[in-house]
DSSP file (Angstrom, degrees, kcal/mol; ACC not computed):
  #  RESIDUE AA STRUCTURE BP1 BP2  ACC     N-H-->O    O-->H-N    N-H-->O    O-->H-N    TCO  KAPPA ALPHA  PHI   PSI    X-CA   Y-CA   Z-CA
    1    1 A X              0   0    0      0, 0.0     5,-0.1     0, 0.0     0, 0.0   0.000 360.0 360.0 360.0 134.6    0.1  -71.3  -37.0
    2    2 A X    >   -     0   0    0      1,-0.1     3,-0.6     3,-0.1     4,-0.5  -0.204 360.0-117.8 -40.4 129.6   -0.7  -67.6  -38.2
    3    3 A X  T 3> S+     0   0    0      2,-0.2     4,-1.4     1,-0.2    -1,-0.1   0.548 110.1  51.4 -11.4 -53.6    1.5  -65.1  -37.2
    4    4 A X  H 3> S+     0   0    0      1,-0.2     4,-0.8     2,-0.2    -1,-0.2   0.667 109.1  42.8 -68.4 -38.5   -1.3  -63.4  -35.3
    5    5 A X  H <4 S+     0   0    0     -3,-0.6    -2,-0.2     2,-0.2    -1,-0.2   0.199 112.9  55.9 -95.3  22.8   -2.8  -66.1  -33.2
    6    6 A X  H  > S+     0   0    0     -4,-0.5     4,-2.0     2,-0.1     5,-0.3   0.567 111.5  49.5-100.4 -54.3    1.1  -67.3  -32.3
    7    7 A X  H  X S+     0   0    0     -4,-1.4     4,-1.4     1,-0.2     5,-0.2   0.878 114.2  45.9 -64.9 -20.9    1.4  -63.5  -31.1
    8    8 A X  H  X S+     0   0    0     -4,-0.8     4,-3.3     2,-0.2     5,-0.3   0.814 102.7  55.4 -89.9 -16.7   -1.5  -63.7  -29.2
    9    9 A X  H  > S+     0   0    0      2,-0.2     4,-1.7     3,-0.2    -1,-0.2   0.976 103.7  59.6 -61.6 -47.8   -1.2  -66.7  -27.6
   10   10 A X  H  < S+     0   0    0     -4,-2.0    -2,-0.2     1,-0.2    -3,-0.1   0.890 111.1  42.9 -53.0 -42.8    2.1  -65.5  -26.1
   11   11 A X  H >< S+     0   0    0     -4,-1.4     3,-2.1    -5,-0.3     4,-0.2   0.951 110.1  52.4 -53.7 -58.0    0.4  -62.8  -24.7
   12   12 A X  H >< S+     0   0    0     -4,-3.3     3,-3.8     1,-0.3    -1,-0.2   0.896  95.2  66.7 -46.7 -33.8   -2.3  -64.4  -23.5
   13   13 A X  T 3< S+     0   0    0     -4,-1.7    -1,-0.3    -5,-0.3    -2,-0.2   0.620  93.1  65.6 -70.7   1.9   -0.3  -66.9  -21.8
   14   14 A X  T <  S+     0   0    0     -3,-2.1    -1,-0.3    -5,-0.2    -2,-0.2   0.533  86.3 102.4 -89.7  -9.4    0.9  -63.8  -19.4
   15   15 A X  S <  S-     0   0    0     -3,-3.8     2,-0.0    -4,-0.2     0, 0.0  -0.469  80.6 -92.4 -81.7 168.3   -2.7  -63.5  -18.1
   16   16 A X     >  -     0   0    0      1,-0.1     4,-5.0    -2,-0.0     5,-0.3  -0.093  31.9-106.7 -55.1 164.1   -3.9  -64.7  -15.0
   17   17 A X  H  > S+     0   0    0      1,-0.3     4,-1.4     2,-0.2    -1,-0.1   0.820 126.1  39.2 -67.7 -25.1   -5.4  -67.9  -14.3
   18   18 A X  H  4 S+     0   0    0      2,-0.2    -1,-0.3     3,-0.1     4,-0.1   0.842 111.1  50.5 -59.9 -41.9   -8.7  -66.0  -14.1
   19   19 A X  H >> S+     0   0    0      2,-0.2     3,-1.7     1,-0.2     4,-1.6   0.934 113.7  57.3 -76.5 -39.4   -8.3  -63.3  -17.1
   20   20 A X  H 3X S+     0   0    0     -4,-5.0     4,-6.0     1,-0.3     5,-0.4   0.965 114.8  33.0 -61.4 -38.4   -7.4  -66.9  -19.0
   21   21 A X  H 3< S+     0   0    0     -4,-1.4    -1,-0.3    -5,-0.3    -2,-0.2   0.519 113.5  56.6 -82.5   8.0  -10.8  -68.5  -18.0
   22   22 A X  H <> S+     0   0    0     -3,-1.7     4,-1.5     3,-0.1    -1,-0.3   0.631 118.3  39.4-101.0 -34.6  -13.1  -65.3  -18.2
   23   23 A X  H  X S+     0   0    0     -4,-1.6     4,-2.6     2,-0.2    -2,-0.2   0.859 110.8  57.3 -83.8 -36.7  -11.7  -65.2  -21.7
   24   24 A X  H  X S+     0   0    0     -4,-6.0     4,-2.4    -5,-0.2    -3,-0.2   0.946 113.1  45.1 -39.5 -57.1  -12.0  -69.2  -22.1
   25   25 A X  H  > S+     0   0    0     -5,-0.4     4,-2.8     2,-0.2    -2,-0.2   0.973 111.7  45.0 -58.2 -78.7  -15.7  -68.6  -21.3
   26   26 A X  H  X S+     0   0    0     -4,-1.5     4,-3.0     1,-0.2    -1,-0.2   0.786 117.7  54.4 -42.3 -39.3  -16.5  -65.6  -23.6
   27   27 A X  H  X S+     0   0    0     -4,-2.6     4,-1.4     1,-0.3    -1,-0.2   0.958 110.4  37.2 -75.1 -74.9  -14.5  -67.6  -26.1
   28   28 A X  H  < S+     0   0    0     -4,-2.4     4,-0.5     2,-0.2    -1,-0.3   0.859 114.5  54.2 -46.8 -48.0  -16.2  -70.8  -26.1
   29   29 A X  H >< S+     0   0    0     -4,-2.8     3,-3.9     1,-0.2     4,-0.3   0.958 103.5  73.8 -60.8 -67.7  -20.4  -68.9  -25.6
   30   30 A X  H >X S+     0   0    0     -4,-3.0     3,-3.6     1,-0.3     4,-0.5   0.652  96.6  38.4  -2.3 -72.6  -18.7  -67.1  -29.0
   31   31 A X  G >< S+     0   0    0     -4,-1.4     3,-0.5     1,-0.3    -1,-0.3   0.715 102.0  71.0 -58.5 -17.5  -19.2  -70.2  -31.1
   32   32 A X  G <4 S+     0   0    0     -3,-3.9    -1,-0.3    -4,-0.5     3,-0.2   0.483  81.8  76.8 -97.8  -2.6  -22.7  -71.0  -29.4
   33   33 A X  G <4 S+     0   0    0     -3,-3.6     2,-1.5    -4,-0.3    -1,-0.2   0.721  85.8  68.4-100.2  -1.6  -24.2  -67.6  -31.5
   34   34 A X    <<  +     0   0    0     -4,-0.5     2,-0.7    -3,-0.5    -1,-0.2  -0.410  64.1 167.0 -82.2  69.4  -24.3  -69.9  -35.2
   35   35 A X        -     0   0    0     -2,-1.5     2,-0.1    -3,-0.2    -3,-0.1  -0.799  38.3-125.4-110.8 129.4  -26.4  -71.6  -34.4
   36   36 A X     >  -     0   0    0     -2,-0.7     4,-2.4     1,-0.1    -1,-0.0  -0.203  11.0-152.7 -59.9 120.1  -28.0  -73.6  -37.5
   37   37 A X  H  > S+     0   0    0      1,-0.3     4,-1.9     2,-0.2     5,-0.2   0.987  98.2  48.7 -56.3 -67.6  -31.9  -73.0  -37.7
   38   38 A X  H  > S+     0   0    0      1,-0.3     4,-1.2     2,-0.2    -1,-0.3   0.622 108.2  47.4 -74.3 -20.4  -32.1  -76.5  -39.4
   39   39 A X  H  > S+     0   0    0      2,-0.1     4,-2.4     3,-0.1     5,-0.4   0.797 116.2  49.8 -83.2 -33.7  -29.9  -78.6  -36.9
   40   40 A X  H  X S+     0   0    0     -4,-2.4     4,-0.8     1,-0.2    -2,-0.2   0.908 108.9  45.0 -77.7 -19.2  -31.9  -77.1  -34.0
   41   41 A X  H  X S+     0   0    0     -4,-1.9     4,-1.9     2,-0.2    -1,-0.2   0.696 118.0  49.3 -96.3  -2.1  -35.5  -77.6  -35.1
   42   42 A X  H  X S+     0   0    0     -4,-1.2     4,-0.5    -5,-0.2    -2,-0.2   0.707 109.2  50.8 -80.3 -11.2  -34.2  -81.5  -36.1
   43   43 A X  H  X S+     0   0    0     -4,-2.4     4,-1.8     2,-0.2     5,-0.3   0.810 111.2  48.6 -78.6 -30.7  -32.7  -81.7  -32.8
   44   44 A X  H >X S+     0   0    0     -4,-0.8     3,-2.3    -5,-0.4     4,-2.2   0.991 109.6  53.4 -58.9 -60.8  -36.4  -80.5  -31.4
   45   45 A X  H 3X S+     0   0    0     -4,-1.9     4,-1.6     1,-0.2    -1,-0.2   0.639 115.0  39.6 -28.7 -35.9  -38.0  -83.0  -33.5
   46   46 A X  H 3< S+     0   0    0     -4,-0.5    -1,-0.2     2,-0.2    -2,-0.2   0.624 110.4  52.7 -91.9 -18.9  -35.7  -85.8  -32.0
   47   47 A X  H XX S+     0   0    0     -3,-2.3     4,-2.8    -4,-1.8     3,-2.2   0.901 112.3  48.2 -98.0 -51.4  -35.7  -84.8  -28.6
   48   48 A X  H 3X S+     0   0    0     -4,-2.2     4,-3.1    -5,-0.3     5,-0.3   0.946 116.2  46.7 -32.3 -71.0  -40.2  -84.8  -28.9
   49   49 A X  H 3< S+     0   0    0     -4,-1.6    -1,-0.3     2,-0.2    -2,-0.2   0.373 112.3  49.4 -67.4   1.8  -39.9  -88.6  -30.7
   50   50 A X  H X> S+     0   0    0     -3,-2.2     4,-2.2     3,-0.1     3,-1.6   0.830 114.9  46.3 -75.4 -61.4  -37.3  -89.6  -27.6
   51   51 A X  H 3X S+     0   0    0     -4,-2.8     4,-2.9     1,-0.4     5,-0.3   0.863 115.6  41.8 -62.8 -53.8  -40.2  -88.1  -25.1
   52   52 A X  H 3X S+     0   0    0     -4,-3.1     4,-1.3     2,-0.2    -1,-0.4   0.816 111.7  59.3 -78.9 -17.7  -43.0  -89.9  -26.7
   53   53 A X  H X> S+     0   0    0     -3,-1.6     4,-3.7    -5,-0.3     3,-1.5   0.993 112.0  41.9 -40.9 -83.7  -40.5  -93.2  -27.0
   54   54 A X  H 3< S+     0   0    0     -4,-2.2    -2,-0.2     1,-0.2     5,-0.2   0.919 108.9  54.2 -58.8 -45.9  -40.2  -93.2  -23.3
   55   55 A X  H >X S+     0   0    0     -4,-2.9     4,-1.1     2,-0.2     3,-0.8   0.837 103.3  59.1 -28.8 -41.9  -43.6  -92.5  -22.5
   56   56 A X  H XX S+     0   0    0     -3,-1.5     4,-1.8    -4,-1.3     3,-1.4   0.971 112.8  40.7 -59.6 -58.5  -44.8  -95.6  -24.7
   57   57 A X  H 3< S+     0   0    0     -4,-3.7    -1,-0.2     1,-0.3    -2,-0.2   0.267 103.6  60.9 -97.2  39.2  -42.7  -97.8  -22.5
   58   58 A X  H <4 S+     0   0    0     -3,-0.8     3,-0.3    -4,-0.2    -1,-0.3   0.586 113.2  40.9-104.7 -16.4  -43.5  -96.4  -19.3
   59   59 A X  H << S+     0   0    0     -3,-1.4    -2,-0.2    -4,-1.1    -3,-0.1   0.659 107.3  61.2 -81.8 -24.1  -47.4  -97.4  -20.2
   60   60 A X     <        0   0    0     -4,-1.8    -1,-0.2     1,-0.2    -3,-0.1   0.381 360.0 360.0 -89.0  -2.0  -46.4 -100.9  -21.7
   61   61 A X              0   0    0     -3,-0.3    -1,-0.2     0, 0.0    -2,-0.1   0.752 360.0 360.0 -87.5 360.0  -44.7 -102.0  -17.9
């Protein structure tokens, strides 16, 4: 492990159980701001052709 995240981990590991999980949070939303143009409008696309899936065979009972 780098040098840097090995000194910060020991440090971190002195915070509270709180400071860890208010930083846990920020840490984790972090990753959620790349978010790929092309994976989100094929995920729209998939989640539409689920909807209209289940619709078909809620008319076919």
């Amino acid at each position: 492990m780098p040098e840097t995240v090995e000194k910060l981990r020991l440090e971190l590991s002195q915070l509270s159980m709180q400071e860890r999980a208010e930083l846990a949070y920020f840490l984790i939303h972090s990753l959620d701001e790349a978010v790929d143009d092309d994976v989100e409008t094929a995920w729209d696309a998939e989640l539409i052709r689920r909807m209209k899936e289940i619709s078909i065979e809620c008319f076919n009972f």
